[in-house]
Backbone as XML, in Angstrom:
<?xml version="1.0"?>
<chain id="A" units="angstrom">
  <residue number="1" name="UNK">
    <atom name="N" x="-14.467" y="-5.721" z="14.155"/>
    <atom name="CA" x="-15.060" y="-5.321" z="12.904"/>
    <atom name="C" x="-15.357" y="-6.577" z="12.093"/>
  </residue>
  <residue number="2" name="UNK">
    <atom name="N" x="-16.450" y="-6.701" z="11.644"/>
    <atom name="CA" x="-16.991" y="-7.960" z="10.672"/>
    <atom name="C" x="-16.472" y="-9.519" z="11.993"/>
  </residue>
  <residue number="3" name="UNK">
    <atom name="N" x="-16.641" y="-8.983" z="12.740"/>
    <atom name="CA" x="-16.188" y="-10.650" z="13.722"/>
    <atom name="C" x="-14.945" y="-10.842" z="13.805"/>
  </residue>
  <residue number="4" name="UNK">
    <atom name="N" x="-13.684" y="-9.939" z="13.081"/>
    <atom name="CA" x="-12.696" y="-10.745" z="13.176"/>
    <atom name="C" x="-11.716" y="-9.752" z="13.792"/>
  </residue>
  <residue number="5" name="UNK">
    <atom name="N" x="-10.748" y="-10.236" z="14.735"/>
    <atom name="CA" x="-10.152" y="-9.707" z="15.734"/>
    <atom name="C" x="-8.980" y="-10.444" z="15.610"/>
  </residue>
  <residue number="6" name="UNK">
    <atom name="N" x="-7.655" y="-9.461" z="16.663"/>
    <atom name="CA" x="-6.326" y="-10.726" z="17.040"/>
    <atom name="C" x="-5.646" y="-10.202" z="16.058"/>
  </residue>
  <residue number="7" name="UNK">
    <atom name="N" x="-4.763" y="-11.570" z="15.361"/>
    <atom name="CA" x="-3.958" y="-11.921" z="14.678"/>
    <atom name="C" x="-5.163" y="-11.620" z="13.302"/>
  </residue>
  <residue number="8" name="UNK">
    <atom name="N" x="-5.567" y="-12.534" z="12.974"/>
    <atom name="CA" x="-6.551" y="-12.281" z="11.813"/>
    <atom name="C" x="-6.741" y="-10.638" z="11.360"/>
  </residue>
  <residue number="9" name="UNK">
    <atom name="N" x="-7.045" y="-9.757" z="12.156"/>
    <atom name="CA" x="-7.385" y="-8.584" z="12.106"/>
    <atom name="C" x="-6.052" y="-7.466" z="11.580"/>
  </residue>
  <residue number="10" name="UNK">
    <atom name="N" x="-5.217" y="-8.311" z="11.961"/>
    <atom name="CA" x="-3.413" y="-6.999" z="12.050"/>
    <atom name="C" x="-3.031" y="-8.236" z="11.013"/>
  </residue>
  <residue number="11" name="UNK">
    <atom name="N" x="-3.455" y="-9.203" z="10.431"/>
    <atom name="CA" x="-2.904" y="-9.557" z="9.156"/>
    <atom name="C" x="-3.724" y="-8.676" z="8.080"/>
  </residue>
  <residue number="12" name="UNK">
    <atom name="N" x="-4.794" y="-8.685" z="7.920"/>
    <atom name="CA" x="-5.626" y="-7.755" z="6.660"/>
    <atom name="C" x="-5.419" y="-6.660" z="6.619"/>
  </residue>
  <residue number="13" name="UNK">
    <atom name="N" x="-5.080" y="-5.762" z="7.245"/>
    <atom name="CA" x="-5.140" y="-4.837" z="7.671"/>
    <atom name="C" x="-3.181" y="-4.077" z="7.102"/>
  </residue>
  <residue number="14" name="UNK">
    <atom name="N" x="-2.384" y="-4.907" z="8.259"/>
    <atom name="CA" x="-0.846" y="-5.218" z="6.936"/>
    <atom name="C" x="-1.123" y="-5.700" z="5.575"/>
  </residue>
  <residue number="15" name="UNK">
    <atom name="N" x="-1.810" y="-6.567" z="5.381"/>
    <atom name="CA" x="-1.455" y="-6.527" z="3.745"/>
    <atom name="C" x="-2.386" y="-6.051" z="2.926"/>
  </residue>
  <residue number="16" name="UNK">
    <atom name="N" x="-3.192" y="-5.165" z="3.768"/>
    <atom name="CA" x="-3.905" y="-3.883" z="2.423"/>
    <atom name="C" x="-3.160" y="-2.397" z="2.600"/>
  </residue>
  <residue number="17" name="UNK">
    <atom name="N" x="-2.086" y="-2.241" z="3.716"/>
    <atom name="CA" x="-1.431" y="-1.273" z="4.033"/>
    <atom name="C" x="-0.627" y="-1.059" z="2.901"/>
  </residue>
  <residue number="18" name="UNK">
    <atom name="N" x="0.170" y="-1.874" z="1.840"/>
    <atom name="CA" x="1.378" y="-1.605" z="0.946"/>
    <atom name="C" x="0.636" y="-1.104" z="-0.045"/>
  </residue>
  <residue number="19" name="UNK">
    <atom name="N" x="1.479" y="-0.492" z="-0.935"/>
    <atom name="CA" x="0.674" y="0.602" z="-2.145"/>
    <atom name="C" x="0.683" y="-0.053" z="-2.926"/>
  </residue>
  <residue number="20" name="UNK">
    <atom name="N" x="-0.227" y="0.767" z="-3.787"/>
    <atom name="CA" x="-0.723" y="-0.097" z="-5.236"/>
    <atom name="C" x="0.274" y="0.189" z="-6.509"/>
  </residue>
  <residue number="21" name="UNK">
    <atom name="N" x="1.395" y="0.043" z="-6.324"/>
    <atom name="CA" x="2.431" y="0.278" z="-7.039"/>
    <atom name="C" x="2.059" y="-0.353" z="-8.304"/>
  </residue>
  <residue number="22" name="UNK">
    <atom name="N" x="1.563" y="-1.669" z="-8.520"/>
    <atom name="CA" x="1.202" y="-1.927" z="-9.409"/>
    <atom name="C" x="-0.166" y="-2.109" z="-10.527"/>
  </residue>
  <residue number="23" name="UNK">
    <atom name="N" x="-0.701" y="-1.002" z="-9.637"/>
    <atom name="CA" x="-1.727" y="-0.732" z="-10.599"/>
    <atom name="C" x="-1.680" y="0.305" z="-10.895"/>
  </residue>
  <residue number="24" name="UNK">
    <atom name="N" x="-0.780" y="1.383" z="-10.629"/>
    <atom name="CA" x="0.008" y="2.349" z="-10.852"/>
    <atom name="C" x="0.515" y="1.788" z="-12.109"/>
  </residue>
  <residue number="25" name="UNK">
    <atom name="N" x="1.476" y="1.433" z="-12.178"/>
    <atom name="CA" x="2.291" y="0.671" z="-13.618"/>
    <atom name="C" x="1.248" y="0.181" z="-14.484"/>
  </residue>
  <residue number="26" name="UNK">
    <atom name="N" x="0.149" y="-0.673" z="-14.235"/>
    <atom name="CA" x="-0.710" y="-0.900" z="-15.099"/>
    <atom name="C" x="-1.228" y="-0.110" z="-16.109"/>
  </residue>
  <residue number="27" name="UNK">
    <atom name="N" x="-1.992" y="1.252" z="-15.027"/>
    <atom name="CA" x="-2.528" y="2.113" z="-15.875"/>
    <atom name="C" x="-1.524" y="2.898" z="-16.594"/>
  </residue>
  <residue number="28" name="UNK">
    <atom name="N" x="-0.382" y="3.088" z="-15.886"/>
    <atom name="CA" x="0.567" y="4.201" z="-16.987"/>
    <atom name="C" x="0.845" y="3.583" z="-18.136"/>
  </residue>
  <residue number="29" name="UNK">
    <atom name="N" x="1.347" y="2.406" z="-17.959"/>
    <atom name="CA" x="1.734" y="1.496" z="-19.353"/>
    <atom name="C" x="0.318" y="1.278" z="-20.379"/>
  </residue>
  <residue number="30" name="UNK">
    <atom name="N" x="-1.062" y="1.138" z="-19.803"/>
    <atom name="CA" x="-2.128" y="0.829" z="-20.675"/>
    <atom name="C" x="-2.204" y="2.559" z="-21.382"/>
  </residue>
  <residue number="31" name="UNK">
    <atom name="N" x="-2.360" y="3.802" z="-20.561"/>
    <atom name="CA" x="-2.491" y="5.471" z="-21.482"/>
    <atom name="C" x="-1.139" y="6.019" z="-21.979"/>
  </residue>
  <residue number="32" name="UNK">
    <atom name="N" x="0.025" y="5.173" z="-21.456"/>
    <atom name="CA" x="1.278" y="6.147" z="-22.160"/>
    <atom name="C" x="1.646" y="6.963" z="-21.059"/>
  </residue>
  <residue number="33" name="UNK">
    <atom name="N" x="1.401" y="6.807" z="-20.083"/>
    <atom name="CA" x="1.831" y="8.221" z="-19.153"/>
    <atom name="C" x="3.678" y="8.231" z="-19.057"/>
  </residue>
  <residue number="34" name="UNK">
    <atom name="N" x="3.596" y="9.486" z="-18.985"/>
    <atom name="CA" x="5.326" y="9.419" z="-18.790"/>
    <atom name="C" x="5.930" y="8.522" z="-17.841"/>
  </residue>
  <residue number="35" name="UNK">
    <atom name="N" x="7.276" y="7.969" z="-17.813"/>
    <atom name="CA" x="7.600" y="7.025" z="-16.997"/>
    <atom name="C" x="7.768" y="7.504" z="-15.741"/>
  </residue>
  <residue number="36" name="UNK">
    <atom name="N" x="8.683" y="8.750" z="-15.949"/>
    <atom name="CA" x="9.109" y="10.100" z="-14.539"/>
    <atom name="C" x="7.795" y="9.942" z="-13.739"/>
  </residue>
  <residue number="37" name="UNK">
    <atom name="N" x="7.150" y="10.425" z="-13.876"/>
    <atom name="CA" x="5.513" y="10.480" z="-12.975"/>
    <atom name="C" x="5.465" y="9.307" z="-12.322"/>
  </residue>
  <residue number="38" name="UNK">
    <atom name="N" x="5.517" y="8.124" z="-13.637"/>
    <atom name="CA" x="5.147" y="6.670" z="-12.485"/>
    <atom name="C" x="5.745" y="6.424" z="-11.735"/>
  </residue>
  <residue number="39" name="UNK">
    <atom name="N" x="7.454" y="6.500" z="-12.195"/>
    <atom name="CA" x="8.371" y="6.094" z="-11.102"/>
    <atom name="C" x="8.445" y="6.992" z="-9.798"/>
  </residue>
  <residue number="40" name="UNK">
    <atom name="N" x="7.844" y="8.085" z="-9.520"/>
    <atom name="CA" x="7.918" y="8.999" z="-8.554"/>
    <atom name="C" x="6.436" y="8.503" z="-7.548"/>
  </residue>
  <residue number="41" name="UNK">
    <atom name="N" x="5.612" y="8.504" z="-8.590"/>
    <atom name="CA" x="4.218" y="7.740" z="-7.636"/>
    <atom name="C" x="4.723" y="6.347" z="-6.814"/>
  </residue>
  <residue number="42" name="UNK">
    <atom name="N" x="5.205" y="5.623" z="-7.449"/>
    <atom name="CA" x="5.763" y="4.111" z="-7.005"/>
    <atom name="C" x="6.463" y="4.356" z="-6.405"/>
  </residue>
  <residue number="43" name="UNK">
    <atom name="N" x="7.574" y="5.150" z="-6.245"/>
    <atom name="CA" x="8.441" y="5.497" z="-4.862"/>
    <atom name="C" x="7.815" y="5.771" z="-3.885"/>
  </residue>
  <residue number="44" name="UNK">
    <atom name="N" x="7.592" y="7.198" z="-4.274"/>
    <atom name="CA" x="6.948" y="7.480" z="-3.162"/>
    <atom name="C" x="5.813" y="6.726" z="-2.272"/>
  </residue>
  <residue number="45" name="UNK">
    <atom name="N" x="4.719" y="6.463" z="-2.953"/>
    <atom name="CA" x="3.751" y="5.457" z="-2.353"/>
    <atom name="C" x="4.443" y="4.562" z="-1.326"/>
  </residue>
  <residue number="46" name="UNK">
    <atom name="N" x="5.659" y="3.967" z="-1.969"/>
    <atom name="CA" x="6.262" y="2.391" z="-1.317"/>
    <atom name="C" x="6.762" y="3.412" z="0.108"/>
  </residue>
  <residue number="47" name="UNK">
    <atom name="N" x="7.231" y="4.259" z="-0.414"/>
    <atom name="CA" x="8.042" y="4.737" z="0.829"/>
    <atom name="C" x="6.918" y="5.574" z="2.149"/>
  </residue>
  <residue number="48" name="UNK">
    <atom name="N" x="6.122" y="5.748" z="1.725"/>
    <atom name="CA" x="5.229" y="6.526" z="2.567"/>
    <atom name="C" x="3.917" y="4.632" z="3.296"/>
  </residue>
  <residue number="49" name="UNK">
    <atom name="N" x="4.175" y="3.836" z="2.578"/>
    <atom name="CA" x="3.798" y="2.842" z="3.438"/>
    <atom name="C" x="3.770" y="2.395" z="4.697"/>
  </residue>
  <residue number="50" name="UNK">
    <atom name="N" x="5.731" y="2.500" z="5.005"/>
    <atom name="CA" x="6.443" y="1.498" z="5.625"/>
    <atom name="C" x="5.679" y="2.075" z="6.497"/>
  </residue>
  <residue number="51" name="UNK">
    <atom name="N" x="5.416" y="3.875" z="7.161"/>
    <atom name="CA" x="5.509" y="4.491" z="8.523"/>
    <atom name="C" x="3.520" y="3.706" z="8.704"/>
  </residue>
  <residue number="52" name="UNK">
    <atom name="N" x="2.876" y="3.886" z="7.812"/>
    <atom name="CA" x="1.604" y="3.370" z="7.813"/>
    <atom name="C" x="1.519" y="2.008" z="8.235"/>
  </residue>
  <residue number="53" name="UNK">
    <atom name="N" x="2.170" y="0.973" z="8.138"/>
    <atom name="CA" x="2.293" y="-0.385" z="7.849"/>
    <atom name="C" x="2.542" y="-0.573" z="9.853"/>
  </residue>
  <residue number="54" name="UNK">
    <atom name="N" x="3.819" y="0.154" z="9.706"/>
    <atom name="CA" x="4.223" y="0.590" z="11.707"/>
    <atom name="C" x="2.773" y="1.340" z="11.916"/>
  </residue>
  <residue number="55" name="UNK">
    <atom name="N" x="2.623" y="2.069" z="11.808"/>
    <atom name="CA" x="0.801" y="2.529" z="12.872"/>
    <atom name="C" x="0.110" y="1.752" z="12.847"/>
  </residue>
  <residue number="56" name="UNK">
    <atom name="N" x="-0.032" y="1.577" z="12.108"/>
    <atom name="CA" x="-1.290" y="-0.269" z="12.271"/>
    <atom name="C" x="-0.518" y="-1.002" z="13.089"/>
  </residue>
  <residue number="57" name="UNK">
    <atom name="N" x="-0.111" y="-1.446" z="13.344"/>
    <atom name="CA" x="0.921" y="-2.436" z="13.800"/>
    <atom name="C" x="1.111" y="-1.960" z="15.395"/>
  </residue>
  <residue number="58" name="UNK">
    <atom name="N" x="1.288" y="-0.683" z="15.713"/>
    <atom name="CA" x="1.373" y="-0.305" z="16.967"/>
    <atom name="C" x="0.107" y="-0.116" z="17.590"/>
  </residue>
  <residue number="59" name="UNK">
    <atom name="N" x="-0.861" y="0.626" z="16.671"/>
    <atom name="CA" x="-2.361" y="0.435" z="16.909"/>
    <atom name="C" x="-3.114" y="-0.857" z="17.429"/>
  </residue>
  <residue number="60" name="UNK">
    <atom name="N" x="-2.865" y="-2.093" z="16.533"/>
    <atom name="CA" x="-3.495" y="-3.478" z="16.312"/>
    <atom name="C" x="-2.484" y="-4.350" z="17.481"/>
  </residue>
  <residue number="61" name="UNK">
    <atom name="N" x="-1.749" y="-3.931" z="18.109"/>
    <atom name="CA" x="-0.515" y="-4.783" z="18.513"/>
    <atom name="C" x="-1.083" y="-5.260" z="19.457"/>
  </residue>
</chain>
């Protein structure tokens, strides 16, 4: 894809896999959103990564 393969390819690919935990926090803190909500999005997200982060990884291997 776009020329790039290997190692190069299962690095981009891992580090767009982790969640956006913090743009999560961004926006709640910029509208006020309740904290409960964020902290449950940010868990969860982080935690529903790891198994994503392993499929790529077994996929790309």
């Amino acid at each position: 894809m776009f020329g790039v393969g290997g190692t190069d390819l299962f690095g981009t690919v891992v580090m767009a896999a982790p969640p956006t935990a913090r743009n999560v926090y961004l926006f709640s803190s910029r509208f006020h959103t309740p904290s409960g909500a964020v902290r449950d999005v940010i868990f969860l997200s982080s935690l529903l990564s790891l198994p994503v982060i392993a499929v790529n990884a077994v996929l790309l291997g």
